[in-house]
N, C-alpha and C positions, 0 to 999 in steps of 0.2 A: 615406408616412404624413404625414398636417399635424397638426400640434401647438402648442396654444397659446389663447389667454381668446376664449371666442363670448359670446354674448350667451345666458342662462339659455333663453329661449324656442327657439334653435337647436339646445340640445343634446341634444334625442331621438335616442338611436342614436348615438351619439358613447360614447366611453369614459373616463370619472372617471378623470381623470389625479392628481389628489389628495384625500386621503380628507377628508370633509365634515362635521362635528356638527351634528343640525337636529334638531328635535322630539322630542329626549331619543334616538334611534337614531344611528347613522354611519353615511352611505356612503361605503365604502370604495375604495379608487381600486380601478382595471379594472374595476370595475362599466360595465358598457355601463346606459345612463341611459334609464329609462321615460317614459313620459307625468306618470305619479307621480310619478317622481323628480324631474321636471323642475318640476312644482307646487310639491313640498315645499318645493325649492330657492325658488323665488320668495315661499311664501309668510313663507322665515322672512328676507324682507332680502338675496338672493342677486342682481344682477344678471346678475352675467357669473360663469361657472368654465369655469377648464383643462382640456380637454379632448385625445382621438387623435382623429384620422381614420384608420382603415386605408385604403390607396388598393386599388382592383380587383386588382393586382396585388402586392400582400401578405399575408402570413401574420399570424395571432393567433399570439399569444406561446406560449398555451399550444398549439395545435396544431404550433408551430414545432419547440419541447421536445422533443414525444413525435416528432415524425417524424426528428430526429435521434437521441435515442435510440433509436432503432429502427433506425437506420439504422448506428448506432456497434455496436448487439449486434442483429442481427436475428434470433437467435432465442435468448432468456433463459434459455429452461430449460432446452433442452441446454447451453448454455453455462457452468451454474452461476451465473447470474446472475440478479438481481431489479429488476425497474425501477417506479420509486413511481409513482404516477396524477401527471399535469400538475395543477402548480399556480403560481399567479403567474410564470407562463413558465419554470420549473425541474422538471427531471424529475432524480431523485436516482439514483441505479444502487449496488447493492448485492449485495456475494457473497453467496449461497447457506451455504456452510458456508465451513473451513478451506482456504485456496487461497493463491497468488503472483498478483499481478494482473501482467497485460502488454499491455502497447501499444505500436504500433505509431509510435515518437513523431515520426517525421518525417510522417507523412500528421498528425496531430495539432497538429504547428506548423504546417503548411499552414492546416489546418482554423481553425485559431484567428485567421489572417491574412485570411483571405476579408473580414468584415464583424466590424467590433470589438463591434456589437449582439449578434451570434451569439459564443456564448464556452460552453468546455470546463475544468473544471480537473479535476486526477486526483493521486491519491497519487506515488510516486513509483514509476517501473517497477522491476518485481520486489518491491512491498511485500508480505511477509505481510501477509495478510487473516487474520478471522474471521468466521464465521457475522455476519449483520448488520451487517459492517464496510462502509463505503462506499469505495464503490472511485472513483466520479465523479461529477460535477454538471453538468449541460445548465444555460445558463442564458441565456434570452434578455434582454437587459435592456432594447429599448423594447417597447411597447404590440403592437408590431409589425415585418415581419423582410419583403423583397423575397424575393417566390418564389424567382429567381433566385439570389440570394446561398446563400439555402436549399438548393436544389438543389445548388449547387456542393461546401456544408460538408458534405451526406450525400453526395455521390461520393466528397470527400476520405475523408471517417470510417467509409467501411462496414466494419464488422466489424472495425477499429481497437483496437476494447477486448476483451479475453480474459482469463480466468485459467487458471491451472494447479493442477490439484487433487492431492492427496497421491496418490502409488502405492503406495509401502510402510505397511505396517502397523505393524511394530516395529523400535526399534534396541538392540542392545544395546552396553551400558557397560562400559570397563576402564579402571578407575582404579588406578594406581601407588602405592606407600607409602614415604615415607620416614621416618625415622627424627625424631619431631617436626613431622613434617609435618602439612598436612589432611585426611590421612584421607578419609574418606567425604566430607568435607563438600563440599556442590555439589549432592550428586545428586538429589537431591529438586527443585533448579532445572533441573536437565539434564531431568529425568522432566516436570515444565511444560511444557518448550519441545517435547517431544512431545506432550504431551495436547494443546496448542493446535495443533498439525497433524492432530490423529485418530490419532494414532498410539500405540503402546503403549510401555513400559520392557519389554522382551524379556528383560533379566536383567541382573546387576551383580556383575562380580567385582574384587576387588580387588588384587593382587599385587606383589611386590615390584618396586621401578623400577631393574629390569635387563633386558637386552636379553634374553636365554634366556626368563625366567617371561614378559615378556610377549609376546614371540612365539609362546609356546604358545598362550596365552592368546588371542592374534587367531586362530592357526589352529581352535583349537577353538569359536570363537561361530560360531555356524546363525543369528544372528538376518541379519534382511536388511539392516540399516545394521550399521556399529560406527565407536563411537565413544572417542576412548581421553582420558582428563582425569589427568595426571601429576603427582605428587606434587611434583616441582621442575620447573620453566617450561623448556621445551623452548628451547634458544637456538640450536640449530646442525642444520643439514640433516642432520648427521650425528650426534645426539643420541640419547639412548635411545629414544625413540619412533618416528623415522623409520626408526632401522637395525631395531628390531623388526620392523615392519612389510615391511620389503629382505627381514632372515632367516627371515621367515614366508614367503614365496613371493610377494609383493604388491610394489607400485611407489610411491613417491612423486611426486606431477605438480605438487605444489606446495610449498611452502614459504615462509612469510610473507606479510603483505597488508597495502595500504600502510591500514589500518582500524584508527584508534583510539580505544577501548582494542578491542584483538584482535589484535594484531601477530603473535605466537608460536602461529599457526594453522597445520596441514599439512592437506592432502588428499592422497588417494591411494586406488587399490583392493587389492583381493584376489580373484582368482577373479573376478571380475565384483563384487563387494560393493562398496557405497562405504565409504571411511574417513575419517571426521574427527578429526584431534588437534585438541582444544581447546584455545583459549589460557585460563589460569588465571582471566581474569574472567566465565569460564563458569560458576563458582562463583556469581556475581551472578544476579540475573534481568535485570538491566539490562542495555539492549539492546549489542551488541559486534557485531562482525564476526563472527563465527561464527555469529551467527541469521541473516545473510543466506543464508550459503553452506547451513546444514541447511535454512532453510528451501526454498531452491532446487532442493537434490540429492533431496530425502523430495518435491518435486512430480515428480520426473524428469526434472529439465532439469540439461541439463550446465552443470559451470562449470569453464572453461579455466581455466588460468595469464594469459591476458589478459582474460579475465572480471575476475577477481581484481584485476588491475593499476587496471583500470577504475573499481572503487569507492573509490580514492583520493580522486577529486573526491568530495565531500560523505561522504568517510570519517570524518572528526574529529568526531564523538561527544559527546556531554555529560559531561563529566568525572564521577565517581561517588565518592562518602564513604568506601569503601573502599578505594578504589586505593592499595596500599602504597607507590606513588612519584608522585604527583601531578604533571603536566604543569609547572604552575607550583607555586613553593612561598611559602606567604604569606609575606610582608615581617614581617622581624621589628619589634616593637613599637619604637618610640624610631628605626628606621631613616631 
């Protein structure tokens, strides 16, 4: 591609490299420039403007866009996914409904290495999505992109971008009581974090925080997820919630995650069911470690004990106005 000042009368069929104010209109850059255009220009005092050349063997930006997009989801609506029309060399991509987005991120950093003109950005792998949530951005950034280069970034990215949509329908809630404790409260944030997956509150029982009532209590929910939120903060593998779950017939696979605030998180099944103990800032709507892992398990994907270990790097969280022990604690006044 050449790029750079011709002289007004040359640039018919050239592309407005920057946008023009003339006879009360704009032309706006990537304008490929008319016979008109080129008049206008001269006649309001223009000699020369900045202009592209595409060469014979390069792509327009915005056909550069779409053919990577298409080439990162080649086909959209199986996939749960929506891709915006080409515009200024950007094709935007967008989930369909309630999903985890996933990518493939080493063809992705490839992809992104080819030609620094051709460029990808995406949420972070495995973000909950929503309906209209943007999951990536194709974005070419000159006027124009070498076939070649092109070709190379759709080998690397083909079918690189996916999501993963909810399986389960409903979960249901066991929360604990103690004596002063909170109670119910939470669930109504718990009951959120399912409607934002598609999914339902299956039912909510409450019972005392011993190991016997709530082991009943797991063996008896039909719902297809269970989730238990404990009246005092689970601190030990061996705590009321993990051992309920042991004396119910079920397994614990994990225990803690280095994700904060969410630290005092368990997994584990029953029967084939997934189980979540939530750590206590599940009471918040604010994001924690335990929206990664439900959102994860309610798409169907499994999450190891090294899964877990994993979300360490970029686990540390935005501190939240309720946390009854604050990361840091403010300096006192006069300190």
């Amino acid at each position: 591609m050449n790029f750079g000042a011709v002289p007004v009368a040359d640039a018919i069929g050239a592309i407005l490299a920057h946008s023009v104010r003339l006879e009360g209109r704009r032309l706006r850059k990537g304008l490929v420039l008319t016979a008109q255009d080129v008049a206008a220009l001269a006649r309001d005092g223009h000699s020369e403007v900045t202009v592209a050349r595409l060469a014979p063997q390069d792509c327009a930006e915005d056909e550069a866009a779409q053919r990577l997009a298409m080439a990162l989801v080649p086909d959209p609506e199986a996939a749960g996914i929506r891709l915006s029309a080409p515009f200024t060399g950007r094709v935007n991509i967008f989930a369909q409904g309630p999903c985890v987005a996933r990518f493939d991120t080493g063809r992705l950093l490839a992809l992104n290495q080819v030609d620094p003109m051709i460029t990808l950005a995406t949420v972070p792998n495995y973000t909950q999505m929503t309906a209209g949530g943007m999951i990536a951005t194709v974005k070419i950034i000159s006027y124009g992109v070498p076939d070649r280069a092109l070709d190379r970034a759709c080998d690397l990215g083909r079918g690189a971008i996916e999501v993963a949509v909810p399986v389960f329908k409903n979960a249901g809630l066991i929360i604990t009581d103690i004596a002063g404790g909170p109670g119910a409260k939470g669930a109504d944030a718990i009951e959120a974090r399912l409607q934002a997956l598609g999914m339902a509150l299956h039912s909510t029982m409450i019972v005392p925080h011993r190991i016997s009532p709530l082991a009943e209590a797991i063996s008896g929910c039909d719902a297809e997820m269970i989730l238990i939120l404990t009246g005092s903060a689970t601190s030990d593998a061996m705590d009321v919630a993990p051992e309920a779950l042991r004396s119910a017939g079920g397994e614990v696979t994990r225990f803690g995650m280095p994700v904060d605030p969410g630290n005092l998180l368990f997994i584990g099944q029953i029967k084939g069911t997934e189980v979540i103990g939530l750590p206590g800032c599940a009471r918040s709507l604010a994001l924690n470690g335990a929206d990664w892992v439900l959102s994860r398990l309610a798409c169907g994907l499994a999450v190891t004990s090294a899964d877990i270990a994993s979300m360490g790097v970029g686990g540390l969280l935005k501190e939240i106005p309720s946390r009854p022990m604050p990361r840091a604690r403010k300096p006192r006044q006069g300190a």
